[in-house]
C-alpha positions as CSV (number, residue, x, y, z in Angstrom):
1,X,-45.9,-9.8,16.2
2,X,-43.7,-12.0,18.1
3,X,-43.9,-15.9,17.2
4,X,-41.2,-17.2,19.6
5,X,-41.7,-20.6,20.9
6,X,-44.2,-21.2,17.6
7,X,-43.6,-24.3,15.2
8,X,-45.2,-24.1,11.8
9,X,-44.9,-26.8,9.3
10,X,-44.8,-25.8,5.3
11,X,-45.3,-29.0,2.9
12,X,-44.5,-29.1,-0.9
13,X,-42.8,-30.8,-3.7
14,X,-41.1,-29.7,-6.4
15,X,-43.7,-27.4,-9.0
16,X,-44.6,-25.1,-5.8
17,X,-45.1,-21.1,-6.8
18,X,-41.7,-19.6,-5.5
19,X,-43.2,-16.9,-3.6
20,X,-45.6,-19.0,-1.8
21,X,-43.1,-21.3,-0.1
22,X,-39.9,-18.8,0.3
23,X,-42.1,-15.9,1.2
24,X,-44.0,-17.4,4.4
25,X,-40.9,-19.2,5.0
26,X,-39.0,-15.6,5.6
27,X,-41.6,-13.8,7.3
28,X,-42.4,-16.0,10.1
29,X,-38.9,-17.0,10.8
30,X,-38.4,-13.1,10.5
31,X,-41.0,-13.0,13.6
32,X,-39.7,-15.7,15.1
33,X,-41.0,-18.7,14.1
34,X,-39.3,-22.3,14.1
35,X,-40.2,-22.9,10.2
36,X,-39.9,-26.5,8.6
37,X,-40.0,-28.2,5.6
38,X,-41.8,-31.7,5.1
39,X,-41.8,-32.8,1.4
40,X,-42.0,-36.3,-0.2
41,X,-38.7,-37.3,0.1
42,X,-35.8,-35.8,1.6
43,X,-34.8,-35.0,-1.7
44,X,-33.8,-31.1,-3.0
45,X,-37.6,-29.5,-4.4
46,X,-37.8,-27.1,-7.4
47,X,-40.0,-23.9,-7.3
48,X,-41.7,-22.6,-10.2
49,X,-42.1,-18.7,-10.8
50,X,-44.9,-18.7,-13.1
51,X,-44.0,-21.8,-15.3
52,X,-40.5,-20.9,-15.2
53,X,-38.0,-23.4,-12.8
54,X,-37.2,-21.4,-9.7
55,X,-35.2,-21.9,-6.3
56,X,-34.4,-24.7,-5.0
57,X,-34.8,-26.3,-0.9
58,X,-33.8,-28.8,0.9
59,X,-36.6,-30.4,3.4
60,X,-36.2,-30.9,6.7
61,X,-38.2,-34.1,7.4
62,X,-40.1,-36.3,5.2
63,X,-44.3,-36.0,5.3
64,X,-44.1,-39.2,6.2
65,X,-41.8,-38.6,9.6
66,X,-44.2,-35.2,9.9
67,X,-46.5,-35.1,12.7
68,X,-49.4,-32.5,13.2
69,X,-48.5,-32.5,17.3
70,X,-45.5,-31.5,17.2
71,X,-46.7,-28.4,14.8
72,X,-48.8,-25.3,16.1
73,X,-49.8,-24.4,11.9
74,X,-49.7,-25.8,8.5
75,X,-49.1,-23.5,5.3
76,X,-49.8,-25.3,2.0
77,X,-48.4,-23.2,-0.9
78,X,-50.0,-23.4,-4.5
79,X,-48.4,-23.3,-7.6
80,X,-50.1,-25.7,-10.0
81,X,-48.0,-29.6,-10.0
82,X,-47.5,-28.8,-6.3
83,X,-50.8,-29.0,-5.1
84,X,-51.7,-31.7,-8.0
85,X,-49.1,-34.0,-7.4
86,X,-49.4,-33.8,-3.0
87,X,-53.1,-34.6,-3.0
88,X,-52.6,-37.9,-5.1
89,X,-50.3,-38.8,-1.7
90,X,-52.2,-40.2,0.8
91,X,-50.1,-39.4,3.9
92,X,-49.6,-35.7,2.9
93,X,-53.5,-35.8,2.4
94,X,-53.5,-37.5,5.7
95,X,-51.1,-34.6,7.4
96,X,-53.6,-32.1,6.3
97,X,-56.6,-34.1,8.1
98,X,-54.9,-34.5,11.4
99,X,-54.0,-30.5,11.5
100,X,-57.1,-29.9,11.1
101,X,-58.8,-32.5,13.5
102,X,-56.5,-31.1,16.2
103,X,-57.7,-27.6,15.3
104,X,-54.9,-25.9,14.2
105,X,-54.4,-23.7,11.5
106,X,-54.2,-24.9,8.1
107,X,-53.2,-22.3,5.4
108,X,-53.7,-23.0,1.9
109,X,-52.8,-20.1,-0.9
110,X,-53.3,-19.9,-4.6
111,X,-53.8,-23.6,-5.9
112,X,-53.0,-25.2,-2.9
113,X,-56.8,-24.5,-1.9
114,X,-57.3,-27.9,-4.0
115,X,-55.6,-29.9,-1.3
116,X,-58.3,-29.2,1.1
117,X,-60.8,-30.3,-1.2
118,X,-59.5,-33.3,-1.3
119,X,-58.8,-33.1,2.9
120,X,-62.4,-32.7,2.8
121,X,-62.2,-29.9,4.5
122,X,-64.3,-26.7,2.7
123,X,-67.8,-28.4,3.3
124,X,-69.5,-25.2,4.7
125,X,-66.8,-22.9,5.0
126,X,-65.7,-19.6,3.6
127,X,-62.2,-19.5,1.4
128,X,-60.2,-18.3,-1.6
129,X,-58.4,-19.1,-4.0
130,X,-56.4,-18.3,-7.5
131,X,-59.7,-17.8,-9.8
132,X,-58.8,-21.0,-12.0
133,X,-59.8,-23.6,-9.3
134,X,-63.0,-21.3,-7.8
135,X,-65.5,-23.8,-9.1
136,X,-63.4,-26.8,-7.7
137,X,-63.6,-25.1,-4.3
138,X,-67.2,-24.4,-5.0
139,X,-68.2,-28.2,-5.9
140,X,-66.6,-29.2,-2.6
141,X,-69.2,-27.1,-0.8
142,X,-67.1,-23.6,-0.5
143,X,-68.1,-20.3,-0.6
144,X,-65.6,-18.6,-2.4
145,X,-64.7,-15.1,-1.5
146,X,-62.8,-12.9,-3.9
147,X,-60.4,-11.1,-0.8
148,X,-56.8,-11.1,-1.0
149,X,-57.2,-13.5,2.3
150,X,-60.1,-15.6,4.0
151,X,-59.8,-16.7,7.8
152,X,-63.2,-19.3,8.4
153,X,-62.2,-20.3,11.9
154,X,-58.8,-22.0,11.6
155,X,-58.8,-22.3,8.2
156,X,-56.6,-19.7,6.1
157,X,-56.7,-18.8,2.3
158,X,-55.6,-16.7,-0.2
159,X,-55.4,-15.9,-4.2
160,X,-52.0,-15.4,-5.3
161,X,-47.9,-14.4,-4.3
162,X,-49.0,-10.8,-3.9
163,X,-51.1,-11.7,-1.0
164,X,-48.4,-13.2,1.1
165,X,-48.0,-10.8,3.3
166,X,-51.6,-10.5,4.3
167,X,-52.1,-14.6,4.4
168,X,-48.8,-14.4,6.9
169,X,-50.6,-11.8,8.7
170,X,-53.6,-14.0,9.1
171,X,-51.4,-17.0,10.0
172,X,-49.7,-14.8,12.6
173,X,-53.1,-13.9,14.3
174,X,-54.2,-17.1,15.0
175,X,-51.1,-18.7,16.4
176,X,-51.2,-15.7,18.7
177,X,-54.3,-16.8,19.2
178,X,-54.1,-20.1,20.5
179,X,-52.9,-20.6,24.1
């Protein structure tokens, strides 16, 4: 699947599951996606493999200077701080709204499902998640799906780093999808 001419926005800080960031990040580019990084601050962020400290990356652009029209996706990874510490920001909170208001693709895997709870965003919709934070997706008016990866319109999910290939797959298919 050729993603040429594509522009897909990841967001994270430091705590984000390895695999979830790095993993998207190579696939798309691998199909040809312009891939970049909005964290925080232009600061260097820390994965986590497990609980471990992982890789390091340097952002591109700040959430702040990160606007949802000049991006045709956003991917959300999980790990657990990641997630935690983004939705207590207001403007990466913010970010996710306005992807979603424009209708395009947000993707959210493992624990970052808990950011669009707090987007407001799984009122009525289909979605998955790591199985620690089911219930929160549940209280926010989800119904929680136990597949490796959910698609509810332009909403993506998925469980864990072994279902990054299928939640790229899904990511793929609906920028293809949109004109």
């Amino acid at each position: 699947m050729d993603l040429s001419g594509r522009r897909v926005l990841l967001m994270a800080t430091s705590g984000f599951e390895e695999e979830e960031l790095f993993g998207p990040l190579r696939l798309l580019r691998e199909r040809g996606a312009e891939v970049r990084l909005a964290a925080p601050t232009g600061a260097p962020i820390q994965a986590t493999v497990l609980d471990d400290p992982g890789r390091t990356i340097r952002p591109d652009l700040t959430i702040a200077e990160a606007r949802a029209e000049s991006f045709d996706a956003l991917v959300l990874p999980g790990g657990v701080i990641n997630p935690d510490a983004l939705r207590t920001d207001a403007q990466a909170v913010a970010l996710i709204r306005a992807f979603a208001a424009a209708g395009r693709p947000v993707a959210a895997i493992c624990h970052g499902p808990w950011l669009l709870v707090e987007a407001d965003l799984l009122r009525q919709r289909r979605a998955t998640c790591w199985r620690s934070i089911r219930t929160d997706l549940r209280n926010a008016g989800a119904t929680v799906v136990d597949a490796d990866v959910v698609v509810d319109g332009a909403l993506v999910t998925a469980r864990c780093p072994d279902d990054v290939p299928a939640f790229v797959e899904a990511i793929a298919e609906l920028l293809l999808a949109r004109p």
